[in-house]
DSSP file (Angstrom, degrees, kcal/mol; ACC not computed):
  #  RESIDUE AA STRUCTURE BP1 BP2  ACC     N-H-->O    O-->H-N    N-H-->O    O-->H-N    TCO  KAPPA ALPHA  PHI   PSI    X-CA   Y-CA   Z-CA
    1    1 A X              0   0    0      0, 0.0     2,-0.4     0, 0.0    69,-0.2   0.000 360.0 360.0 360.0 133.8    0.0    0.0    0.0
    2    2 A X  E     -a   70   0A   0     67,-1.2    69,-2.8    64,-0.3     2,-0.2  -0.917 360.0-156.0 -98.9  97.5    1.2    3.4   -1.1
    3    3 A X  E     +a   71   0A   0     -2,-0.4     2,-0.2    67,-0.2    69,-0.2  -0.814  34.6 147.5 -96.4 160.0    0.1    6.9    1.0
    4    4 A X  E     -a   72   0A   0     67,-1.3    69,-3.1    -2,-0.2     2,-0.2  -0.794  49.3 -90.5-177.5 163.6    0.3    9.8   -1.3
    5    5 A X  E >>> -a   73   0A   0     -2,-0.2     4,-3.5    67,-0.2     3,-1.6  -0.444  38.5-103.0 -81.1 140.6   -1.7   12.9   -1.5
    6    6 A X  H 3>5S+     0   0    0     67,-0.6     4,-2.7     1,-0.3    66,-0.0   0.893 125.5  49.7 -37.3 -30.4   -5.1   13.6   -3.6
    7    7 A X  H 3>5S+     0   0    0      1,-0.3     4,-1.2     2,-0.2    -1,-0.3   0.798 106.8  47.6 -93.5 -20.5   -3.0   15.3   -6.0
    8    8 A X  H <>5S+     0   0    0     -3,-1.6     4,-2.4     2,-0.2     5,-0.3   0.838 114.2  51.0 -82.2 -39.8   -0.4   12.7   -6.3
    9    9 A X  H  X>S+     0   0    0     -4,-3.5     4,-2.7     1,-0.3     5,-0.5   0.957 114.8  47.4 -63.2 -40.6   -3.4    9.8   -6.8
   10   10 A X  H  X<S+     0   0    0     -4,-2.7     4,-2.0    -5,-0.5    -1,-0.3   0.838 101.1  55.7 -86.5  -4.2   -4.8   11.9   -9.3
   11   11 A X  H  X5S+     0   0    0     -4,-1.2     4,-3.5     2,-0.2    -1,-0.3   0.852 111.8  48.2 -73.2 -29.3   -2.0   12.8  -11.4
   12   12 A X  H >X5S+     0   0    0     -4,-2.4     4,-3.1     2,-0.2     3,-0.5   0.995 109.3  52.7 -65.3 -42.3   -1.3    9.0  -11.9
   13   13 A X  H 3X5S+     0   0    0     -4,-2.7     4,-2.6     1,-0.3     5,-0.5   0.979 115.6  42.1 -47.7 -60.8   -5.1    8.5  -12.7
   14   14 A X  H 3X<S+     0   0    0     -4,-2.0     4,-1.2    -5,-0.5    -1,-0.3   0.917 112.9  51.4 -50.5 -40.8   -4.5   11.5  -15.4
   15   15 A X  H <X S+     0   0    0     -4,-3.5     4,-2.7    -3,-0.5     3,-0.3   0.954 113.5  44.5 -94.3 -34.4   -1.2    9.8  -16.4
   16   16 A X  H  < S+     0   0    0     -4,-3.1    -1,-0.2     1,-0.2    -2,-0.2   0.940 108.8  61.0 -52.3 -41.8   -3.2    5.8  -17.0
   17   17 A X  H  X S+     0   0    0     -4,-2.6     4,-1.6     1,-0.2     3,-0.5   0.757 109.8  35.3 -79.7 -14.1   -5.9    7.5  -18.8
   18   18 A X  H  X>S+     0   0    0     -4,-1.2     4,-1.1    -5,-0.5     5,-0.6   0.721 112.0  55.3-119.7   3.4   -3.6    8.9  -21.5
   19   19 A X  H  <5S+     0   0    0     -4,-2.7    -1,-0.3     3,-0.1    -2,-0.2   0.081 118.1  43.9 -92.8  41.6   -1.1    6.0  -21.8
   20   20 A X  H  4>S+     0   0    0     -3,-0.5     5,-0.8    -5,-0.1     4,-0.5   0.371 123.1  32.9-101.2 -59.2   -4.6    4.1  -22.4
   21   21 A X  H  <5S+     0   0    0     -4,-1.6    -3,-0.1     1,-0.2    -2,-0.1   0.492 136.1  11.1-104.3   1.8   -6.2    6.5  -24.7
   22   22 A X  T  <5S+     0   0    0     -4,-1.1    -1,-0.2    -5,-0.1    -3,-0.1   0.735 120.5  54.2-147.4  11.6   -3.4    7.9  -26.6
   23   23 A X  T  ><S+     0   0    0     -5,-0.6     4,-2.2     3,-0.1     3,-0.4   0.828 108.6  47.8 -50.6 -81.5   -0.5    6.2  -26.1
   24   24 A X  H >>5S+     0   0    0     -4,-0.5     4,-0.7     1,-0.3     3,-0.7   0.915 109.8  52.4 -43.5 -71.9   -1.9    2.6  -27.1
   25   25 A X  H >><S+     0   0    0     -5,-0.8     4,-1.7     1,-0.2     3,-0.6   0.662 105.5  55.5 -45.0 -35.4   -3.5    3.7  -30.1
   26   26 A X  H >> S+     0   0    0     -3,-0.4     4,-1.0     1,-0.2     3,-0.5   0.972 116.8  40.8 -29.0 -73.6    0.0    5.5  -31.3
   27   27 A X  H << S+     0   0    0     -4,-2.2     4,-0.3    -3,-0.7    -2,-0.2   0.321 108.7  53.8-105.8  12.9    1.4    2.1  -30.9
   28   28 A X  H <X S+     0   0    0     -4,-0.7     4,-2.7    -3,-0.6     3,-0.3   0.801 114.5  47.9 -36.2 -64.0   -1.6    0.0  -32.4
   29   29 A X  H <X S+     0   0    0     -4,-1.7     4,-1.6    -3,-0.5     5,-0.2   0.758 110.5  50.7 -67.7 -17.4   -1.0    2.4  -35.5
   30   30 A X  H  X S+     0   0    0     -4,-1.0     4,-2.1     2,-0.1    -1,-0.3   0.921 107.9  50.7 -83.2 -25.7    2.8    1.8  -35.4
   31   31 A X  H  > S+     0   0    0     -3,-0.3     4,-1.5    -4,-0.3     5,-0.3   0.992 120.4  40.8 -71.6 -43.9    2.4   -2.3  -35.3
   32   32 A X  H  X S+     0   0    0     -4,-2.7     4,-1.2     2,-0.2    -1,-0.2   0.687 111.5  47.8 -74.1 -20.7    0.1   -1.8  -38.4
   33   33 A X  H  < S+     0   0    0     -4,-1.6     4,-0.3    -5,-0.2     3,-0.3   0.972 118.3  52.7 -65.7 -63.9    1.9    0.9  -40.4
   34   34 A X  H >< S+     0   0    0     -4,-2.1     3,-2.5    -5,-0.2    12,-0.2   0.776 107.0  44.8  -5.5 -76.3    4.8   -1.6  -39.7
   35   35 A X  H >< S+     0   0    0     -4,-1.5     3,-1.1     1,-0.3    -1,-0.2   0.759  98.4  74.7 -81.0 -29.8    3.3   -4.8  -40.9
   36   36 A X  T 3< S+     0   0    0     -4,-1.2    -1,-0.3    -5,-0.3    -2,-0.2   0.591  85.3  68.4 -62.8   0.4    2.0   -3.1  -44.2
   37   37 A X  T <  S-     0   0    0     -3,-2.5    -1,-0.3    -4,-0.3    -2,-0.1  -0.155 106.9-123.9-107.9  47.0    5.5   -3.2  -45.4
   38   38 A X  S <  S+     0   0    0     -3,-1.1    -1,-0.3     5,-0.0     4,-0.1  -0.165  71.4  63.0  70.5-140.6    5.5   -6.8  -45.7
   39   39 A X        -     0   0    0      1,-0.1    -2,-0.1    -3,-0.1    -3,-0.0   0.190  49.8-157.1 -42.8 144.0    7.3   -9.7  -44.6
   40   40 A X  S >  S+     0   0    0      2,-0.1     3,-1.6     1,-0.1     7,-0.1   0.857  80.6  69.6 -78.7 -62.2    7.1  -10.1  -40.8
   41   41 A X  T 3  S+     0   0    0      1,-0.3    -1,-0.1     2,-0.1    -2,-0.1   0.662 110.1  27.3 -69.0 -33.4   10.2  -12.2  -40.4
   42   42 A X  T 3  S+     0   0    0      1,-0.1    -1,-0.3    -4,-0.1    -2,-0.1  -0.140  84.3 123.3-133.4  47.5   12.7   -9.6  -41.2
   43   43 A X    X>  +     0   0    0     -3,-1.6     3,-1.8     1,-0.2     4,-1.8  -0.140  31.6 179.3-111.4  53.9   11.0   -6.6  -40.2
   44   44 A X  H 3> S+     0   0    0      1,-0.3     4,-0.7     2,-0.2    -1,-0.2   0.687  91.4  59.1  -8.1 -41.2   13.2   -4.1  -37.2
   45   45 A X  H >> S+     0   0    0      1,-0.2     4,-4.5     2,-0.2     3,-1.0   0.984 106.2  41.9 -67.7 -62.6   10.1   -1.7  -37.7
   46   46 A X  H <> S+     0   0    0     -3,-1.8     4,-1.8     1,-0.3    -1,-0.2   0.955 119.4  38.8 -53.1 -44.1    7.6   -4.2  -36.6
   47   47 A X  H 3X S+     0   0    0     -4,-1.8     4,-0.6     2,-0.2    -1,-0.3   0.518 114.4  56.2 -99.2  14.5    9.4   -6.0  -33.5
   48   48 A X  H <X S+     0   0    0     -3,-1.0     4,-2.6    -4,-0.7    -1,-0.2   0.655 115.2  42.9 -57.0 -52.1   10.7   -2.6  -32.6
   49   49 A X  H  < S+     0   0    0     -4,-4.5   -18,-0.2     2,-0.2    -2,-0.2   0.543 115.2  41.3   2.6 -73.8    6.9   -2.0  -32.6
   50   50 A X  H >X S+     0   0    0     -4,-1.8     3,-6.0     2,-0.2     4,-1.2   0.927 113.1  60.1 -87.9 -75.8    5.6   -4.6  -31.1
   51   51 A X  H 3X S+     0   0    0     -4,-0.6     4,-2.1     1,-0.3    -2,-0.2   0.723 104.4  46.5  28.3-108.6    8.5   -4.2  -28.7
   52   52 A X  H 3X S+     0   0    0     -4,-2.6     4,-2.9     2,-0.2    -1,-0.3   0.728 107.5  63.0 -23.9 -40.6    7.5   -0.6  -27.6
   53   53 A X  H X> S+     0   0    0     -3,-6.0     4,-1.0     2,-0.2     3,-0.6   0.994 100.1  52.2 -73.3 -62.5    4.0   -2.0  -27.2
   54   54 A X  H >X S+     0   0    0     -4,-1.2     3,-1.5     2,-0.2     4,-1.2   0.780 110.2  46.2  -3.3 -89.6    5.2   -4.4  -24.6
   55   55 A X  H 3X S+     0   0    0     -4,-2.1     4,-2.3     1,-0.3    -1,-0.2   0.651 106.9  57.7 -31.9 -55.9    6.6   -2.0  -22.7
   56   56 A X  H <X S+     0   0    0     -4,-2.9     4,-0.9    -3,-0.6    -1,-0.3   0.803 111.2  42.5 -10.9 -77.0    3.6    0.4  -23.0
   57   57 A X  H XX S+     0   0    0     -3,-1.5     3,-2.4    -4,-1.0     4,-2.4   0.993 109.0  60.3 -62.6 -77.1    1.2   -2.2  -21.5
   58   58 A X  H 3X S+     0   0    0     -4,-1.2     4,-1.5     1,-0.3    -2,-0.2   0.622 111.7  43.2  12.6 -81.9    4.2   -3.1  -18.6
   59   59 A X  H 3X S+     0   0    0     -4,-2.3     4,-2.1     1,-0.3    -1,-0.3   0.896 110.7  56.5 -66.3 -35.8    3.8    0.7  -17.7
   60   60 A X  H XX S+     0   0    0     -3,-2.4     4,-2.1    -4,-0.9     3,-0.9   0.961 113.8  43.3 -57.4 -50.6   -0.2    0.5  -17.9
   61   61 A X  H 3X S+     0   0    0     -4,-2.4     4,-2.0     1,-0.2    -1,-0.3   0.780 105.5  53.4 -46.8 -42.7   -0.1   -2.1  -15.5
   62   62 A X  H 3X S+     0   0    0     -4,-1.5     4,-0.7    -5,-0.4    -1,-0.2   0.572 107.6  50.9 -98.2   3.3    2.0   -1.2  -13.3
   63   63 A X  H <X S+     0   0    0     -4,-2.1     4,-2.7    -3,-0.9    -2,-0.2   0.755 105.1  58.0 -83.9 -44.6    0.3    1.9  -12.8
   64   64 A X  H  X S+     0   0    0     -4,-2.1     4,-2.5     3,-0.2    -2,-0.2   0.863 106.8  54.9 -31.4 -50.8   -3.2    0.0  -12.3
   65   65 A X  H  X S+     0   0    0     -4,-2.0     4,-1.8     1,-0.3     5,-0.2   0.962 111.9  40.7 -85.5 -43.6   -1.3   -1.9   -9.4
   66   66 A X  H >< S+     0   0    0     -4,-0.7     3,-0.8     2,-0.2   -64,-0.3   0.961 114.5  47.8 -70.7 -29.2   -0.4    1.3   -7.8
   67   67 A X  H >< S+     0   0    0     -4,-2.7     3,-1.9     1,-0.3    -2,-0.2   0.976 116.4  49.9 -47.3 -61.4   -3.8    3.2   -8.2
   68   68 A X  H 3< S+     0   0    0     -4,-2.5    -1,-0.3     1,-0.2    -2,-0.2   0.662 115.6  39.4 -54.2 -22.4   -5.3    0.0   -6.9
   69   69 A X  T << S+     0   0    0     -4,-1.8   -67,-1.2    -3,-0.8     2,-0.3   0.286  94.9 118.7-132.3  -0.3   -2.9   -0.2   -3.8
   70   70 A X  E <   -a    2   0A   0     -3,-1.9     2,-0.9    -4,-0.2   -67,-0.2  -0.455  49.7-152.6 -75.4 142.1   -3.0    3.8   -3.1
   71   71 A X  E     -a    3   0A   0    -69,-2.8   -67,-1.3    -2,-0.3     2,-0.4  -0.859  14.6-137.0-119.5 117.4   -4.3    5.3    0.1
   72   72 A X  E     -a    4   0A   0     -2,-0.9     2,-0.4   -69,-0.2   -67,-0.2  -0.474  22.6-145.9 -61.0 117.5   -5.6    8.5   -0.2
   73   73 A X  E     -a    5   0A   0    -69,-3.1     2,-2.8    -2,-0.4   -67,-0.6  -0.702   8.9-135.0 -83.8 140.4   -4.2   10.8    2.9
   74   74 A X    >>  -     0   0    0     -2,-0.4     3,-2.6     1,-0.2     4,-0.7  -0.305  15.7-165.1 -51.0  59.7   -6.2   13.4    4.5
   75   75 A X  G >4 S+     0   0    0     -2,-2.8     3,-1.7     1,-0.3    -1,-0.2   0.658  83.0  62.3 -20.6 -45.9   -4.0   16.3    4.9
   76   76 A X  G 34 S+     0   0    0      1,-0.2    -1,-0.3    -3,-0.1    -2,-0.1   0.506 100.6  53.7 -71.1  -1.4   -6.1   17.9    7.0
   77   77 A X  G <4 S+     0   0    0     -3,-2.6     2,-0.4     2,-0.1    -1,-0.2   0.333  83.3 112.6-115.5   4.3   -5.8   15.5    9.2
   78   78 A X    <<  -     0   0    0     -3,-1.7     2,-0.3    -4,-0.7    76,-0.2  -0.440  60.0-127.9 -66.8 123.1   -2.2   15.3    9.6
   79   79 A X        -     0   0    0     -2,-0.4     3,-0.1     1,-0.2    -2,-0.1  -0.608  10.2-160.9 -92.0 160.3   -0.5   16.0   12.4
   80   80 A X  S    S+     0   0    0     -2,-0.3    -1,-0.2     1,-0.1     3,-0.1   0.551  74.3  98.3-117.2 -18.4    2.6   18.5   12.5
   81   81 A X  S    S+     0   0    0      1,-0.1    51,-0.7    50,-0.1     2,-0.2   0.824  95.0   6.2  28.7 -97.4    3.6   17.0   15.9
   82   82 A X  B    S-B  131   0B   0     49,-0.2    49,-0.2    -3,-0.1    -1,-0.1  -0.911  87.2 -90.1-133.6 146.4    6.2   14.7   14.1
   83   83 A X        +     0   0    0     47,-1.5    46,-1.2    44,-0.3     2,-0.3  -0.097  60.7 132.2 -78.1 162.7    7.6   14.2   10.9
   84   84 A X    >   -     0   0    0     44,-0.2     3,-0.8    45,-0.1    20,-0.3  -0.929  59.0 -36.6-170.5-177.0    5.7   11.5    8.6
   85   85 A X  T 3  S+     0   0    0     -2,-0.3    20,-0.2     1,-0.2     3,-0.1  -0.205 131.7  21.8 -56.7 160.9    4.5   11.2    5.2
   86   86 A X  T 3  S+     0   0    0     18,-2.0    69,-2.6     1,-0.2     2,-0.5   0.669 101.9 146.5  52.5  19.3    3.0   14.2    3.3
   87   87 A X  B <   -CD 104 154C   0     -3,-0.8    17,-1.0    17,-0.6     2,-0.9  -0.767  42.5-141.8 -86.5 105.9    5.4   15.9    6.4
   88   88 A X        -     0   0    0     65,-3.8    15,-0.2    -2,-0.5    66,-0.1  -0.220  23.8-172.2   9.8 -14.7    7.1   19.4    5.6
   89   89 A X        -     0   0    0     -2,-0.9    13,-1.4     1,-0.1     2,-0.3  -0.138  23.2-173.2 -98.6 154.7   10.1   19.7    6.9
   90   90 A X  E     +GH 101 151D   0     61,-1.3    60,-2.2    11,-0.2    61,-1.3  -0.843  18.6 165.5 -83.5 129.5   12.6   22.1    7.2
   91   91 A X  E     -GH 100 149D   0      9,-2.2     9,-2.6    -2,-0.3     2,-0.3  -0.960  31.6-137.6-163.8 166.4   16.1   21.5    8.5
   92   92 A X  E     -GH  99 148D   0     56,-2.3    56,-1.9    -2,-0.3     2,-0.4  -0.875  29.9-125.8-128.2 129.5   19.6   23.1    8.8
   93   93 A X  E  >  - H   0 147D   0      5,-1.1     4,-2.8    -2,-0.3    54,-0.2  -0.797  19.6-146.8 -49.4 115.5   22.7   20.5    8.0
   94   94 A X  T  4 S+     0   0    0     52,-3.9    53,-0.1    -2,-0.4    -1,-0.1   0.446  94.3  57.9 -92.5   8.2   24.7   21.2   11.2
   95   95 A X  T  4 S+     0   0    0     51,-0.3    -1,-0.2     3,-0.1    52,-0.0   0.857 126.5  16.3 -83.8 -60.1   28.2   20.6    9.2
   96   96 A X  T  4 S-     0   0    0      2,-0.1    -2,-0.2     1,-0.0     3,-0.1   0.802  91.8-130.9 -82.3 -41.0   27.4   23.6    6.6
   97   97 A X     <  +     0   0    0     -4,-2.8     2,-0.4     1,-0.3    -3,-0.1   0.386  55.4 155.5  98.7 -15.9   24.8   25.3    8.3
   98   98 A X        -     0   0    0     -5,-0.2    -5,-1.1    -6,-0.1    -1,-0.3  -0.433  41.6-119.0 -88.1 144.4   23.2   25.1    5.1
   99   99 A X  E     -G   92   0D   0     -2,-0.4     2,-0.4    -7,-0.2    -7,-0.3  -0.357  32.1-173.9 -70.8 129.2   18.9   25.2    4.9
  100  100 A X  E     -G   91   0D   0     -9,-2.6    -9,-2.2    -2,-0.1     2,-0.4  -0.972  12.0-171.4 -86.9 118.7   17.0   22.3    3.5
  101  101 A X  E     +G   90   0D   0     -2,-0.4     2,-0.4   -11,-0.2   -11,-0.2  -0.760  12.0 157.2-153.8 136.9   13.6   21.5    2.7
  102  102 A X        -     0   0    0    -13,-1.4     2,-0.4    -2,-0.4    14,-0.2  -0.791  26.3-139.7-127.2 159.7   11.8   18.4    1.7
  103  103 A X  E     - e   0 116C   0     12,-1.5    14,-4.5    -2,-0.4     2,-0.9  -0.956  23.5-126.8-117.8 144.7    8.4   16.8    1.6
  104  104 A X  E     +Ce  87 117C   0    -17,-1.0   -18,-2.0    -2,-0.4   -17,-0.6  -0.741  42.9 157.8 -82.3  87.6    7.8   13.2    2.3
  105  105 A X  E     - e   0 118C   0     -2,-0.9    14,-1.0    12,-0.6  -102,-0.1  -0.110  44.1 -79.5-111.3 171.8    5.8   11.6   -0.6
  106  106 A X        -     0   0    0     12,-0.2    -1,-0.2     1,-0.1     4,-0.1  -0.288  48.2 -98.3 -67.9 179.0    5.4    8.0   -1.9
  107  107 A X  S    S+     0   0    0      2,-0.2     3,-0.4    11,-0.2    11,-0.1   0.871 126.4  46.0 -77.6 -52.8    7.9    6.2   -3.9
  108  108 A X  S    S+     0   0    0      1,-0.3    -1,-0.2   -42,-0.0  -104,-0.1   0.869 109.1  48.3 -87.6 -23.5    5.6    7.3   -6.9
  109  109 A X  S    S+     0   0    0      8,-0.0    -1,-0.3     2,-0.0    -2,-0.2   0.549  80.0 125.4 -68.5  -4.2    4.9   10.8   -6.1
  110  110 A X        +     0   0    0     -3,-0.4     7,-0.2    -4,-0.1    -3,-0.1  -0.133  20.0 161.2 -44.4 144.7    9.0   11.5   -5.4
  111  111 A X  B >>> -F  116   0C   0      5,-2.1     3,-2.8    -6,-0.0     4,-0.7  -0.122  21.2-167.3-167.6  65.2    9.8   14.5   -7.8
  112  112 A X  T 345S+     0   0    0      1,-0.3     5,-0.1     3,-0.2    -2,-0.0   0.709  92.9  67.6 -48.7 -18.9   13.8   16.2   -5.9
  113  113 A X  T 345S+     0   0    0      1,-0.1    -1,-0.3     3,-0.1    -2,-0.0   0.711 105.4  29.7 -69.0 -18.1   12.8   19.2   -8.5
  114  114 A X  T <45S-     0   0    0     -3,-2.8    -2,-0.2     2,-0.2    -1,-0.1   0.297 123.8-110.7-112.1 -16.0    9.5   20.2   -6.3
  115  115 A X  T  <5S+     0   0    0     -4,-0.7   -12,-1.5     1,-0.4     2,-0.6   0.923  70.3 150.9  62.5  67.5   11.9   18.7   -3.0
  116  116 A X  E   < -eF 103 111C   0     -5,-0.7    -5,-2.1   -14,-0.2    -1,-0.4  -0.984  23.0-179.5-104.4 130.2    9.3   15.8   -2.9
  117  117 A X  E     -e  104   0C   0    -14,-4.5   -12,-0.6    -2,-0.6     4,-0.1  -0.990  24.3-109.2-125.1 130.3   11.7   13.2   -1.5
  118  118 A X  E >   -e  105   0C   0     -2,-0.3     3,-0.6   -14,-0.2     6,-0.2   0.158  14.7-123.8 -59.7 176.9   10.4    9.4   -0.9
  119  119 A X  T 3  S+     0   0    0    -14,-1.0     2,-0.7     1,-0.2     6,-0.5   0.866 107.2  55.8 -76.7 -63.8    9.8    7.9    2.1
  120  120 A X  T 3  S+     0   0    0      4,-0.2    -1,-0.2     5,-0.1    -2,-0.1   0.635  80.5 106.9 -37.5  -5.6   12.2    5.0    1.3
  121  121 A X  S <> S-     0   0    0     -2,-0.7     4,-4.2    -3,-0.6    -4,-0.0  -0.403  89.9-105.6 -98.9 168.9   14.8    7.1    0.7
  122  122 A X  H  > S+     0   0    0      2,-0.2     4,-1.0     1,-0.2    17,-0.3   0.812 116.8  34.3 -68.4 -14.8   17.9    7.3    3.7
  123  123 A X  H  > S+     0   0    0      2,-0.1     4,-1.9     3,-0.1     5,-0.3   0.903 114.3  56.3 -99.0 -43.0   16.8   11.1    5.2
  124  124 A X  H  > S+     0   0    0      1,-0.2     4,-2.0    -6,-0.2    -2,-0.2   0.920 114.4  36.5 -59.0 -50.3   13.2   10.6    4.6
  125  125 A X  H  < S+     0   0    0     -4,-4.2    -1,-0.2    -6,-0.5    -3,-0.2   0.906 124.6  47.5 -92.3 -37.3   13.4    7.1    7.0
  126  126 A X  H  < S+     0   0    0     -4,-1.0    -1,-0.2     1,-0.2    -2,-0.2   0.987 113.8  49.3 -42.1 -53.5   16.3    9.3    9.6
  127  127 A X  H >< S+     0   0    0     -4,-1.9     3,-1.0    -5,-0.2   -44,-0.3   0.810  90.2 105.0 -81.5 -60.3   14.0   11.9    9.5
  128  128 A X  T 3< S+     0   0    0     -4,-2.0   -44,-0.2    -5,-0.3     3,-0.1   0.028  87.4  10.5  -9.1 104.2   10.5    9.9   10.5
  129  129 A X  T 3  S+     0   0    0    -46,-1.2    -1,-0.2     1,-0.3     2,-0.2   0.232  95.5 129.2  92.8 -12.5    9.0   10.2   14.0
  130  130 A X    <   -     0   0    0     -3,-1.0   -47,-1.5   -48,-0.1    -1,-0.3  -0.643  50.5-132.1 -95.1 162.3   11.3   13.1   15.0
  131  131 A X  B >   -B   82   0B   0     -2,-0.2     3,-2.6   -49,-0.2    18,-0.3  -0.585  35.8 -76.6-140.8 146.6   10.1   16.3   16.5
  132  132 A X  T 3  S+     0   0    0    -51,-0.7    18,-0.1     1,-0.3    -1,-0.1  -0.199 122.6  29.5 -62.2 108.7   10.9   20.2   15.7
  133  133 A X  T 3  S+     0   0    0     16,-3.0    -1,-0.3     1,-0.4     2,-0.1   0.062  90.2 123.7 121.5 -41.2   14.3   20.6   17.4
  134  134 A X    <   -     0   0    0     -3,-2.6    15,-0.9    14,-0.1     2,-0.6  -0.301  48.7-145.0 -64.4 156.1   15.7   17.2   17.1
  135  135 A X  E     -I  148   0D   0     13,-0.2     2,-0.3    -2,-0.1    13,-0.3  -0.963  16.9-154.8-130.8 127.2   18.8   16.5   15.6
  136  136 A X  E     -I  147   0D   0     11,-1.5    11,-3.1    -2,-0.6     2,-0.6  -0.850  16.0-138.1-116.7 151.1   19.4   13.6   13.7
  137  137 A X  E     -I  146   0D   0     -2,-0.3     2,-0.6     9,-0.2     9,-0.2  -0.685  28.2-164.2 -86.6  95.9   22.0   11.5   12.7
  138  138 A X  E     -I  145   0D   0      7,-1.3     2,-0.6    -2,-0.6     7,-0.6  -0.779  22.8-156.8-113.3 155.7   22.0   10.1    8.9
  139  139 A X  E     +I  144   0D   0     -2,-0.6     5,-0.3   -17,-0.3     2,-0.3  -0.764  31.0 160.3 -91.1 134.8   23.6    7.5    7.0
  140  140 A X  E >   -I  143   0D   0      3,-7.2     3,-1.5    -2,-0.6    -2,-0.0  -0.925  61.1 -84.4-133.2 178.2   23.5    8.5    3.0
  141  141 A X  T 3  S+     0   0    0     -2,-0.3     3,-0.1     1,-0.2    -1,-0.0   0.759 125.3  56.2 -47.3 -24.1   25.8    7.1    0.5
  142  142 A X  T 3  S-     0   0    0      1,-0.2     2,-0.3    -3,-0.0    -1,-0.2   0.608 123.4 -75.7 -94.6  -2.1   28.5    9.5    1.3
  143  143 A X  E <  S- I   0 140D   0     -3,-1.5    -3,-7.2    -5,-0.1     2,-0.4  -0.996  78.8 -45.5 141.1-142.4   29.1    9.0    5.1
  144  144 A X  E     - I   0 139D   0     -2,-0.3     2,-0.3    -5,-0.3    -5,-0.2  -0.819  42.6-158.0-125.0 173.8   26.6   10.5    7.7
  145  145 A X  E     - I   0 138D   0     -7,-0.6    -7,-1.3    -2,-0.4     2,-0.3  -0.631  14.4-142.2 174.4 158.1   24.8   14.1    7.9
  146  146 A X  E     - I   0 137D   0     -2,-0.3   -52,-3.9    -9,-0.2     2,-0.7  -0.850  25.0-169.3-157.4 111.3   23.4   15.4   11.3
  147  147 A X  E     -HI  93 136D   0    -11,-3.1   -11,-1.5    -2,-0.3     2,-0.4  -0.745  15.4-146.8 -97.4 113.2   20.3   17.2   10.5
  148  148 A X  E     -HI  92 135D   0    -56,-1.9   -56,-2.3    -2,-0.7     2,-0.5  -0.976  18.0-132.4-112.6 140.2   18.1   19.5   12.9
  149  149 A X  E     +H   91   0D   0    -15,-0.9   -16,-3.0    -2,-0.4   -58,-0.2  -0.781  31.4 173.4-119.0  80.9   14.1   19.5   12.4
  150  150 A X  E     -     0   0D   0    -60,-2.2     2,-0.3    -2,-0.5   -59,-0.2   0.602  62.1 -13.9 -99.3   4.6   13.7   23.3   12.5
  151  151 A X  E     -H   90   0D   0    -61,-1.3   -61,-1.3     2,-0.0     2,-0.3  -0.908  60.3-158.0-166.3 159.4    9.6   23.3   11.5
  152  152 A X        +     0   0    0     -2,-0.3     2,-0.2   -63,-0.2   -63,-0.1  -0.876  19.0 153.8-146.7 139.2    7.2   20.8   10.2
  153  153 A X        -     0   0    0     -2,-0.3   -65,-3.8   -74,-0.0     2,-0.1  -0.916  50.8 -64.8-133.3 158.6    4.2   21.2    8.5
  154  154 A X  B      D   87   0C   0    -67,-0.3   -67,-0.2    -2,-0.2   -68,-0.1  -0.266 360.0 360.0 -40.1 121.5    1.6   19.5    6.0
  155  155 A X              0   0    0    -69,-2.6    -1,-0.2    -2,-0.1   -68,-0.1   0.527 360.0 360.0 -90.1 360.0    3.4   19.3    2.8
């Protein structure tokens, strides 16, 4: 199960309904443009095609599983307490001094250009359960970080 924000369910809903309705048909019309230039067996166009279609479906699917497996959160009912999904936060790197801020999303709403950062990732899971003021300790790929929680709010 996946918690994410209205707006995060409904951009995947937007993004299944046009790889169904104008996606597929694109790559219906490419197997067929394909296959009208004859033999099958030695045709790059066609199993390139076909190919592509695969893939296509692959994505359709696997975007049904997550729609099916989303839970819509209430924001409003989110507490600012402690950090969590759809959580806010604001924080100072206590090496640099330098300001941060991220919001906690699902895996599929993650977007480090909007500072949506997943939960799964190694500050979103430091960062989880701790309270405006703590300073935490992370492991990231490069060594460890020590983070202080200077506000949180509903992302």
């Amino acid at each position: 199960m996946a918690y994410m924000s209205q707006e995060g369910y409904d951009k995947l809903v937007a993004e299944l309904k046009r790889l169904e309705s104008v996606e597929r048909p694109k790559a219906s019309a490419a197997i067929a443009e394909a296959r009208e230039k004859g033999d099958l067996s030695e045709n790059s166009e066609y199993d390139a095609a076909k190919e592509a279609q695969a893939h296509l479906e692959d994505k359709i699917n696997q975007l049904k599983v997550t729609i099916s497996e989303a839970k819509v959160v209430d924001t409003s009912r989110l507490s600012t307490d402690a950090v969590q999904i759809l959580s806010k936060v604001e924080m100072t790197n206590m090496m640099n001094k330098a300001k941060m801020t991220y919001t906690i999303v699902s895996e599929s709403e993650a977007n480090l250009r909007e500072g949506k950062i997943s939960i799964k990732t190694p500050i979103a899971q430091g960062l989880l359960n701790h309270k405006v003021g703590d300073e935490v300790e992370v492991k990231i790929p490069r060594g460890t970080i020590k983070l202080r929680i200077d506000k949180i709010t509903v992302g």
